[in-house]
C-alpha positions as CSV (number, residue, x, y, z in Angstrom):
1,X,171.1,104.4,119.9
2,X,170.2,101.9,122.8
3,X,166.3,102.8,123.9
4,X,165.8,104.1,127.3
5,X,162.5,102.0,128.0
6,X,161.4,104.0,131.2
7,X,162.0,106.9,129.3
8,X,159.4,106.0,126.6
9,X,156.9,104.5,129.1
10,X,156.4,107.3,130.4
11,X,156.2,109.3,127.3
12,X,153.4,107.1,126.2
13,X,151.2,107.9,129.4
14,X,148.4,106.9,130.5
15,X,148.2,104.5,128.0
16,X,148.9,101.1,129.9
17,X,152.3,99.5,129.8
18,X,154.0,96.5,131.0
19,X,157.6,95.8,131.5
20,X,157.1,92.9,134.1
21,X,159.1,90.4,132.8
22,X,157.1,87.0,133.0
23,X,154.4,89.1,131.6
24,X,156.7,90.5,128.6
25,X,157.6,86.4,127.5
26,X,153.8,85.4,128.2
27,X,152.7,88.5,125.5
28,X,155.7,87.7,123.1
29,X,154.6,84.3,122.2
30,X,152.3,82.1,120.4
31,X,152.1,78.5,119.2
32,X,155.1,79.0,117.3
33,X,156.6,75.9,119.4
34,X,154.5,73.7,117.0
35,X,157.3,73.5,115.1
36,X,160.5,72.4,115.9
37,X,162.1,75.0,113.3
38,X,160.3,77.6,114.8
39,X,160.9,76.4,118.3
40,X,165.1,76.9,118.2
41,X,164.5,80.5,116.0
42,X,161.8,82.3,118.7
43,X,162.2,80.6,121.9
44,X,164.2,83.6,122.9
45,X,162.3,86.6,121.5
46,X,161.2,89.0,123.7
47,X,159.6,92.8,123.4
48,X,161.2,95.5,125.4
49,X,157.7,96.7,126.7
50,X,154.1,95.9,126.1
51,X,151.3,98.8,125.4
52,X,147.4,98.1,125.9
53,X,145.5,100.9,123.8
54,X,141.6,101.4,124.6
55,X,140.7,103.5,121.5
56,X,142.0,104.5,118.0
57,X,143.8,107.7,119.4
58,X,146.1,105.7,121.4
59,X,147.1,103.8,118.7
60,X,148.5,106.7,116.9
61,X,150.0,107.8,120.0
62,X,151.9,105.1,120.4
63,X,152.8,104.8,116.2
64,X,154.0,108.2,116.2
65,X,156.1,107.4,119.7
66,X,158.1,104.2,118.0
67,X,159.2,105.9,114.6
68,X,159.9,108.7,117.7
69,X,162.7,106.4,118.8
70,X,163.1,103.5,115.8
71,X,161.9,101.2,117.7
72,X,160.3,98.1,116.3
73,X,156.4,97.6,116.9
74,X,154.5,94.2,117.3
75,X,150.8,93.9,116.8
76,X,149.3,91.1,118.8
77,X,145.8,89.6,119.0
78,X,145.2,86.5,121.5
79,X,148.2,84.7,120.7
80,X,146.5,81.8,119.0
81,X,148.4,81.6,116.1
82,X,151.3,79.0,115.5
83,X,153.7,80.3,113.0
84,X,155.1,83.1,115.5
85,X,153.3,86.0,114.0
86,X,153.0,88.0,116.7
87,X,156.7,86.8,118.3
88,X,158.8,90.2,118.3
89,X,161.9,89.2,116.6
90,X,164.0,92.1,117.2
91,X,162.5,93.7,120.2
92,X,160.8,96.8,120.7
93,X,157.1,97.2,121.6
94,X,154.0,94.8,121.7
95,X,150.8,97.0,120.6
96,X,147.9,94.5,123.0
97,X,144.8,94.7,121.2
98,X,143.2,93.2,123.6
99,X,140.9,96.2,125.3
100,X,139.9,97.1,122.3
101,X,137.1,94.6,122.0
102,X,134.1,97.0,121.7
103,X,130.7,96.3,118.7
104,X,130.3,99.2,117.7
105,X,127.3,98.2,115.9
106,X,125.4,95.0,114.9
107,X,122.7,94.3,112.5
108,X,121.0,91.4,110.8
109,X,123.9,90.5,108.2
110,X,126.7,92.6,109.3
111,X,128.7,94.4,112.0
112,X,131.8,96.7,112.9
113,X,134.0,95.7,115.4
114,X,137.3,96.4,117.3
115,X,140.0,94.1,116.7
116,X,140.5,92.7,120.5
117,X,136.5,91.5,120.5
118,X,136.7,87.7,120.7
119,X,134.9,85.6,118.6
120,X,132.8,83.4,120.6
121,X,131.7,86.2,123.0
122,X,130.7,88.0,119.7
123,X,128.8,85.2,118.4
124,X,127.1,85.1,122.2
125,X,125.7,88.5,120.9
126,X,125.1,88.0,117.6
127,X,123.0,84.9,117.8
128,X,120.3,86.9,120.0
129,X,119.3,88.9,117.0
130,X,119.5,84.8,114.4
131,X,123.4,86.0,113.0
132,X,126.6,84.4,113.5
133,X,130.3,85.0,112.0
134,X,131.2,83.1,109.2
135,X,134.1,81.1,110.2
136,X,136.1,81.1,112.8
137,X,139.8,79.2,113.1
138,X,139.9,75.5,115.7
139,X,140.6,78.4,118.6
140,X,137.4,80.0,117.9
141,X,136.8,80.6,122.2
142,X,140.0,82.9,122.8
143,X,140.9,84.1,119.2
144,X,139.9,87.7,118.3
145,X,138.4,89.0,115.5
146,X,141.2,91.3,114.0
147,X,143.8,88.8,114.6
148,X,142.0,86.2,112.7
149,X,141.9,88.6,109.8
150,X,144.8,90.1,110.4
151,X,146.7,86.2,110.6
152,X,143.8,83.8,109.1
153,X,142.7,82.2,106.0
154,X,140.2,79.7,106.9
155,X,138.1,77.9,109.3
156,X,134.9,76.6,110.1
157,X,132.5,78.1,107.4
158,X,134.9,77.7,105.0
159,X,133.0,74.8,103.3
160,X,129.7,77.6,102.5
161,X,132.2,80.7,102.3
162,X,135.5,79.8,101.2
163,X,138.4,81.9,102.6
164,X,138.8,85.6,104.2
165,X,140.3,86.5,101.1
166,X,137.2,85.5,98.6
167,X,135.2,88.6,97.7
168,X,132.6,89.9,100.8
169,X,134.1,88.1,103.3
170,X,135.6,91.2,104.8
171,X,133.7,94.6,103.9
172,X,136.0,97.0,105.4
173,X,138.6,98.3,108.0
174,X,140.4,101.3,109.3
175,X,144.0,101.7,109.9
176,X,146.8,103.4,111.2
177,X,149.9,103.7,109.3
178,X,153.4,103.7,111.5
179,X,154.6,106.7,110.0
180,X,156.1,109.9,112.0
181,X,153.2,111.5,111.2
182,X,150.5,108.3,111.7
183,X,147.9,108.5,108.9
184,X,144.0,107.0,109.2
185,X,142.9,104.9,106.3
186,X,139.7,103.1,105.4
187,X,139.8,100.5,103.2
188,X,136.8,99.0,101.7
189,X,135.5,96.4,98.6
190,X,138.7,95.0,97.1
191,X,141.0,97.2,98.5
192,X,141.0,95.4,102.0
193,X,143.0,92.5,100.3
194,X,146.0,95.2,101.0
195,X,145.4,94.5,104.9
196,X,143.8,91.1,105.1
197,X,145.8,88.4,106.3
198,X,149.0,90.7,106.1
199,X,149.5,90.1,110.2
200,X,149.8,94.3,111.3
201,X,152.9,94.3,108.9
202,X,151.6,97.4,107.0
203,X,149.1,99.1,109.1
204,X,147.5,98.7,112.3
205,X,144.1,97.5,112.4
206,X,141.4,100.1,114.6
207,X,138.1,98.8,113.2
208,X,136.7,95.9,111.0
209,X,133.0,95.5,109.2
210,X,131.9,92.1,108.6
211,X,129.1,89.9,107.0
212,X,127.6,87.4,109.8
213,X,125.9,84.3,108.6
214,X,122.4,82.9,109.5
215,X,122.9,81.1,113.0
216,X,121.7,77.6,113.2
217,X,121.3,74.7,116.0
218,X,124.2,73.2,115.3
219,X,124.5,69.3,115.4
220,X,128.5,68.4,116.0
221,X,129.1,65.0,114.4
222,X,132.0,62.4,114.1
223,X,131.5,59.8,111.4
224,X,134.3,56.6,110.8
225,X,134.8,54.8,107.7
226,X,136.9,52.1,106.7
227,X,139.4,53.7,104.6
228,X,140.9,57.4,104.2
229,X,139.4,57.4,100.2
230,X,135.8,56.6,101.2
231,X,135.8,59.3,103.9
232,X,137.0,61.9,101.3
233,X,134.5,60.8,99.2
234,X,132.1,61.2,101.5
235,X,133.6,64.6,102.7
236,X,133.3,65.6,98.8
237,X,129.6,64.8,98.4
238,X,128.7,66.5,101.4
239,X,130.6,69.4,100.6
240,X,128.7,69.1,96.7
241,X,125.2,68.6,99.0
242,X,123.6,72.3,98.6
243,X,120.1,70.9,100.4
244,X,122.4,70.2,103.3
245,X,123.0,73.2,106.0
246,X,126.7,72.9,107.1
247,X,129.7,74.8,109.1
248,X,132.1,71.9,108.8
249,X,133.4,69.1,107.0
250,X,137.0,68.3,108.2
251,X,138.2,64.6,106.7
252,X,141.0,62.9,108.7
253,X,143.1,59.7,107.9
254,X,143.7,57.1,111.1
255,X,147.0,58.0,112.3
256,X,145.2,61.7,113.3
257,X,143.9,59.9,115.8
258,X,146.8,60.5,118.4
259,X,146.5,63.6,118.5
260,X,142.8,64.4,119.1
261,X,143.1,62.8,123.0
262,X,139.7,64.6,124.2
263,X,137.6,62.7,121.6
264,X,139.7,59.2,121.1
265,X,137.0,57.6,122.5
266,X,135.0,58.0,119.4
267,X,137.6,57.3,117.3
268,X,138.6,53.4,116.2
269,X,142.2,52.4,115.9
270,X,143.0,52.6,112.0
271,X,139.6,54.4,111.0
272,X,139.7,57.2,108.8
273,X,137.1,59.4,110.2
274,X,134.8,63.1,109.6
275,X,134.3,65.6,111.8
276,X,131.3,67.4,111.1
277,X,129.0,70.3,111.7
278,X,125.3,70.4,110.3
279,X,122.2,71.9,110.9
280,X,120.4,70.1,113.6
281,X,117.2,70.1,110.9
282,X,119.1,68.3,108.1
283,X,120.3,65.1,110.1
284,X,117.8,62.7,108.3
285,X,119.3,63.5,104.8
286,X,122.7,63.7,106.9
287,X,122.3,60.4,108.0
288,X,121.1,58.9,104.8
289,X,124.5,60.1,103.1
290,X,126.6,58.8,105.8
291,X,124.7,54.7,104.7
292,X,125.3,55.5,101.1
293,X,129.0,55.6,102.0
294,X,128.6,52.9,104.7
295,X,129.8,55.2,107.4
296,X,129.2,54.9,110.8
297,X,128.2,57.8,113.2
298,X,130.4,57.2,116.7
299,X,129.8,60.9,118.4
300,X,126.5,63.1,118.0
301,X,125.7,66.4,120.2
302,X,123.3,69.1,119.4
């Protein structure tokens, strides 16, 4: 049975839909072009139509609506992501989580979200009360915070708090199942691992609690060494450093170096090199680290 698209538009009213058709390829694609194998499979997948929910209640509205009509649903964050996750590959109907980016509450050490808040402007909040998230992926400033559960791993943080999928990195979360009759689930402890980093393949995420972290002044730090093993090295024993408040230790050989164009300058020709980020109040034993593994320090804002 070929979908009538105006049909089910309607039906799903007032929730907001788009059919405009530079806006349906803009919202069925990611990064996925990072890949040339990727590139020839997705470069053609489009959705049908693309719904923006505001609240929990429209997301079962418009669950119940596409096992209505067997049509295939999409969940989509920001688009960050580079493996094509949120790339509709037969079709159907792009669930936009993007105005649903509400804190519902924040507290010293934790807070529950909506999956379309971005992360930075979270952070922007959470830093007035001395918290910030844990990690965050390289596309921190337009990534949400239920897509990089929902499609993540690992980011900056990940050298103090491992992965999402380590133990109290992700408290809880509430779902809706795409059944005909759309159930509500929340998940908490362990029993988020059956959501987390899943990408909206097995229920659609409404809600998310999360630890923060202590927010520091952040010192952002490039360091170049001679040769890829004494970087490593050095990234090891600063990683093994517990005296030593960090977000970041991200080791890089020399031919990495093409690709970072915004900070080349920094970067010798054939130097391995660390990007780093460290509390602002432990640069002296920083810096005393970086000499013991004759590093040099080419880039330094706080």
């Amino acid at each position: 049975m070929t979908a009538n698209w105006n049909a089910i538009a309607a039906e799903l009213s007032p929730i907001e839909t788009i059919n405009d058709p530079v806006q349906l390829a803009k919202l069925s694609l990611d990064y996925y072009h990072f890949s040339p194998i990727l590139e020839a499979q997705l470069k053609d997948k489009r959705a049908n139509l693309v719904v923006r929910p505001v609240n929990e209640a429209e997301i079962i509205q418009i669950a119940k609506i596409c096992c209505k009509y067997r049509v295939p649903l999409t969940v989509r964050g920001a688009g960050t992501g580079n493996y094509g996750q949120c790339v509709p590959l037969a079709g159907g109907i792009i669930l936009d989580t993007s105005k649903m980016n509400q804190i519902r509450w924040l507290k010293p050490g934790g807070a529950c979200v909506e999956p379309g808040v971005k992360m930075a402007a979270f952070d922007r909040q959470a830093r007035e009360i001395g918290w910030e998230l844990r990690m965050a992926p390289s596309t921190y400033r337009t990534a949400t915070i239920g897509g990089f559960i929902a499609g993540g791993s690992v980011g900056m943080g990940a050298v103090t708090y491992g992965q999402l999928r380590d133990r109290g990195n992700l408290q809880a979360l509430r779902v809706v199942t795409l059944e005909d009759e759309p159930r509500v689930i929340e998940l908490r402890g362990d029993a988020v691992q059956k959501v987390n980093h899943a990408y909206g393949t097995n229920g659609i995420i409404t809600e998310l609690e999360i630890p923060l972290a202590p927010s520091y002044p952040w010192a952002e730090i490039i360091v170049i060494f001679n040769n890829f093993i004494t970087a490593a090295r050095f990234g090891q024993a600063l990683s093994d450093s517990d005296g030593i408040v960090k977000k970041l230790v991200s080791i890089h050989d020399a031919p990495i170096r093409e690709y970072l164009t915004a900070i080349q300058d920094y970067l010798p020709i054939q130097k391995s090199f660390a990007i780093l980020m460290v509390s602002e109040s432990d640069l002296e034993a920083l810096k005393a680290l970086v000499k013991e593994y004759a590093g040099e320090i080419s880039y330094h804002k706080t």
